[in-house]
N, C-alpha and C positions, 0 to 999 in steps of 0.2 A: 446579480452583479458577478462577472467574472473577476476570479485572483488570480489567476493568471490562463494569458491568452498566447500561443506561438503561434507564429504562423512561418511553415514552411523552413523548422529549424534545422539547420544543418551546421554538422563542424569536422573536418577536413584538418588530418596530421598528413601534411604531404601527400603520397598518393593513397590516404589511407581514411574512408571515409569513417567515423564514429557512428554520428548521428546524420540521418537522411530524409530531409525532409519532415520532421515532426511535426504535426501539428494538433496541440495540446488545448481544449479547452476545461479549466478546472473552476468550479463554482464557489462563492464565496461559503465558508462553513465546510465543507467537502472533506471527506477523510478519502484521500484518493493514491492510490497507489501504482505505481513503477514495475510492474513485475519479469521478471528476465533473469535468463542463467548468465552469471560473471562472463563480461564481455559482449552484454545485448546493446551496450551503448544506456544503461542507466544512471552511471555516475557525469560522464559527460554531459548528458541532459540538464541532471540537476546541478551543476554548476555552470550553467551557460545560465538558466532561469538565476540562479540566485547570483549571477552577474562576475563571477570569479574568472571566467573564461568567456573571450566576445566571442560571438558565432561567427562562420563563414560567410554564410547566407541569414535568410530570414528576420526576423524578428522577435523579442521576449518582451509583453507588459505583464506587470503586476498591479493589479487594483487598480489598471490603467496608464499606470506610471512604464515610458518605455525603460528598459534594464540599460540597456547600453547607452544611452544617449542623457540620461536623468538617474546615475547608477549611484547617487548618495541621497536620493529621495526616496530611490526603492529599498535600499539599505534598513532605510529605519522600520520599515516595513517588515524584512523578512529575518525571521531564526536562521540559522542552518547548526544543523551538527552533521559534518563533516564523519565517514567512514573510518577514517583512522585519527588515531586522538591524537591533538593537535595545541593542547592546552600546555602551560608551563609545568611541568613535571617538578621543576624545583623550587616551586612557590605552593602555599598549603592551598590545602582544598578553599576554604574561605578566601585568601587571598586572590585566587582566579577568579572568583567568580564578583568580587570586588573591585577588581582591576576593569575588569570588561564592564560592568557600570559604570566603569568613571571614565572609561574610553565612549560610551553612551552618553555620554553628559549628565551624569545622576551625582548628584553630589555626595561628600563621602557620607553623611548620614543616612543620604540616600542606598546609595550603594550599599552599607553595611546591612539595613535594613530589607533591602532586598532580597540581600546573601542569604539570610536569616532565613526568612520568607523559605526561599527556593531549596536550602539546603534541608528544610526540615521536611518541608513538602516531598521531597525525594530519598528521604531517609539516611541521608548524610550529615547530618548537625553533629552529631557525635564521633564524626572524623573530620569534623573543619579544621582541625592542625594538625594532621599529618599530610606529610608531604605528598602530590599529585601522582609522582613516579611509584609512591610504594601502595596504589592505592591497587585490587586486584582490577581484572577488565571490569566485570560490572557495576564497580565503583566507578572508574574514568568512565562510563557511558552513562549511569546518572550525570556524574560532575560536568562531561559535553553538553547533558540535554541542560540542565541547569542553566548554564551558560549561554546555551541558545536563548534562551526566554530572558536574561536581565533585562530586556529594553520591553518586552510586554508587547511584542511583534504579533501582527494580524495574519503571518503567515509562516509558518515553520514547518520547514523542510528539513526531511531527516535520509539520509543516506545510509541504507545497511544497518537501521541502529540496535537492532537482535545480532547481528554477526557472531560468531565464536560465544553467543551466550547459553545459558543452560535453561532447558527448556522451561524450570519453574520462575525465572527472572523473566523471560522473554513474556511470559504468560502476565507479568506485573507490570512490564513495560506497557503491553498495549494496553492494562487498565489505566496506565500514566494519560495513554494518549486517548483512550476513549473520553475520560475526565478535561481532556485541554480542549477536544471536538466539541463537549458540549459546551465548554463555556465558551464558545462562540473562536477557538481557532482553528483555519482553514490549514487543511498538514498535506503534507507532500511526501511521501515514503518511497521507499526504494526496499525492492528485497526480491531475493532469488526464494526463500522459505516460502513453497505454495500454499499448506496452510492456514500462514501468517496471514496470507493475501485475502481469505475470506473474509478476514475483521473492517477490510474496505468499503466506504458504499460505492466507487467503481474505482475500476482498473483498464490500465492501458498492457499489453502483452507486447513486450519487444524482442527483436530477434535481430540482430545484426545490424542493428543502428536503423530498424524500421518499427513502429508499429504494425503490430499482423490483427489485433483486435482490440474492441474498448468496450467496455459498459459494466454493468452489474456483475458480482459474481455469476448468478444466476444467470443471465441476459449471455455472460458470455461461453458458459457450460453448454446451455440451451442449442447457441447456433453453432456449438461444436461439432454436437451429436443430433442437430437436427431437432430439436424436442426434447421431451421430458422419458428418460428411462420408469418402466413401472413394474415391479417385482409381484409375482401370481406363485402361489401354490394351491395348488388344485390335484381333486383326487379325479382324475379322465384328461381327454385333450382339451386344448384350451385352443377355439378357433376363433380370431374378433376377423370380422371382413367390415366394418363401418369406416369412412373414408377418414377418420380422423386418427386412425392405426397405421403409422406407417410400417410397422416392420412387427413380427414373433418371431422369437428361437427358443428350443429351449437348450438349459442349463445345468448340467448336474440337480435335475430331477427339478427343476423351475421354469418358471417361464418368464422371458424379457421382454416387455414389448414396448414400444416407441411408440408414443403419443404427443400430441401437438401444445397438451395441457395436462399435465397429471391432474393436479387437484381437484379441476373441473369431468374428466374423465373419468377418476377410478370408481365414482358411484354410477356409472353408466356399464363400467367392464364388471363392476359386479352383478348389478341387472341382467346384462347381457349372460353372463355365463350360467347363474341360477336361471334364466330360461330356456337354457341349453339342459338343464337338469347337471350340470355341472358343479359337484360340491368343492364350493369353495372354504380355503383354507385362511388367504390373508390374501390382499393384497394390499401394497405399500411402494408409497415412489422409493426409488435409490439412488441413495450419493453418488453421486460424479463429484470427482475430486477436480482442481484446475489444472493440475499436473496431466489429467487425461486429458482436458480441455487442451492444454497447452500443444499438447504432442499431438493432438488431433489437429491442430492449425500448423505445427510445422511440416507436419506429413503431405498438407496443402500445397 
């Protein structure tokens, strides 16, 4: 089952296109991510899907339900925590997140008990009565995501929600969200952080209000550079001519070569070079980072 489906999303500020043509399909359960430098058109996106903003063109379901046309049915459906905090500032930590309950229809037993729930789960119980405004940033982006979740939503959508944090919180946040993936929620992320992006099981790459690539990290590295990068140190030359080698160079005293499969190939490149009488030292696939992936697709 798709959680949400676009088709052919676009949204137009006067003559100033955002988004162009999007079209999104993200699976139920999915931890799927947004990736793009500030101004690829990712925030715009994810507020056209979570119904904040209509589209120009196109279309948005969730869980089948269309956003614009059935936009309090989709509601109940989806989380958002919004990029910039957007909570009451001068109402306490428990109190926001109580509020937004009873705006959910949870009654206030309900809602207290939720609060509870959410605040402890996220390591904030112990600041439920200080006020919102005095709380540091990685307090208000617990207390956001907290807030997203009081209605217990099949789909939460998060917007930049590492922004301005420090890299030991960021590292906890996504164990927040690897914990909500598996208990069966479908998440929606947004972020310019390319290593963040790896925690995804795929991603869309945007650039200027387009999609330029989608799939797996791996899936998307792969058709960056053509293949799998495979790192050789060897004591002689290092020659592969089998058709499954697309490319050697070497490297400060290495060798790189470009194959179609690492994992399936490097016990073939080792065969191959020990029959060369070639003593081998190591060989080992190499990280491609998505940053290089990225740059390789805009360079396209």
């Amino acid at each position: 089952m798709l959680a949400i489906e676009t088709v052919e999303l676009t949204k137009a500020f006067g003559d100033f296109v955002a988004v162009n043509g999007i079209n999104l399909k993200v699976k139920a359960g999915e931890n799927f991510g947004l990736l793009g430098p500030n101004g690829a058109g990712k925030t715009t996106t994810i507020r056209m899907i979570a119904g904040l903003i209509k589209p120009s063109r196109g279309s948005v379901r969730v869980f089948g339900i269309d956003v614009t046309r059935e936009r309090r049915e989709a509601l109940k459906l989806i989380g958002y925590m919004p990029q910039k905090f957007s909570l009451y500032e001068d109402l306490t930590v428990e109190e926001n997140v109580i509020l937004y309950a009873r705006l959910f229809g949870l009654s206030r037993a309900e809602a207290k008990e939720r609060a509870r729930e959410l605040l402890k789960r996220f390591l904030l119980w112990e600041f439920r009565n200080r006020l919102a405004g005095k709380l540091s940033g990685g307090m208000k982006q617990r207390l956001a995501l907290s807030v997203s979740l009081v209605h217990d939503p099949r789909l939460l959508m998060l917007d930049e929600p590492t922004a301005g944090v420090d890299p030991p919180l960021r590292r906890k946040f996504w164990e927040f969200f690897r914990e909500l993936n598996k208990e069966g929620k479908t998440i929606l992320i947004t972020t310019h952080y390319m290593d963040e992006a790896e925690n995804c099981n795929r991603l869309a790459l945007m650039s200027r209000g387009r999609i330029i690539a989608e799939g797996t990290p791996r899936e998307i590295k792969r058709r960056a550079i053509g293949g799998d990068l495979v790192e050789i140190i060897a004591e002689g030359h290092v020659r592969l001519r089998a058709e499954w080698v697309k490319s050697v160079e070497k490297r400060d005293g290495r060798f790189l070569a470009l194959v179609d499969d690492a994992a399936v190939r490097i016990p073939q490149i080792i065969r191959e070079l020990e029959g060369q009488g070639v003593k081998v030292i190591s060989v080992a696939p190499m990280f491609v980072s998505l940053e290089e992936a990225f740059i390789r697709f805009l360079g396209d």
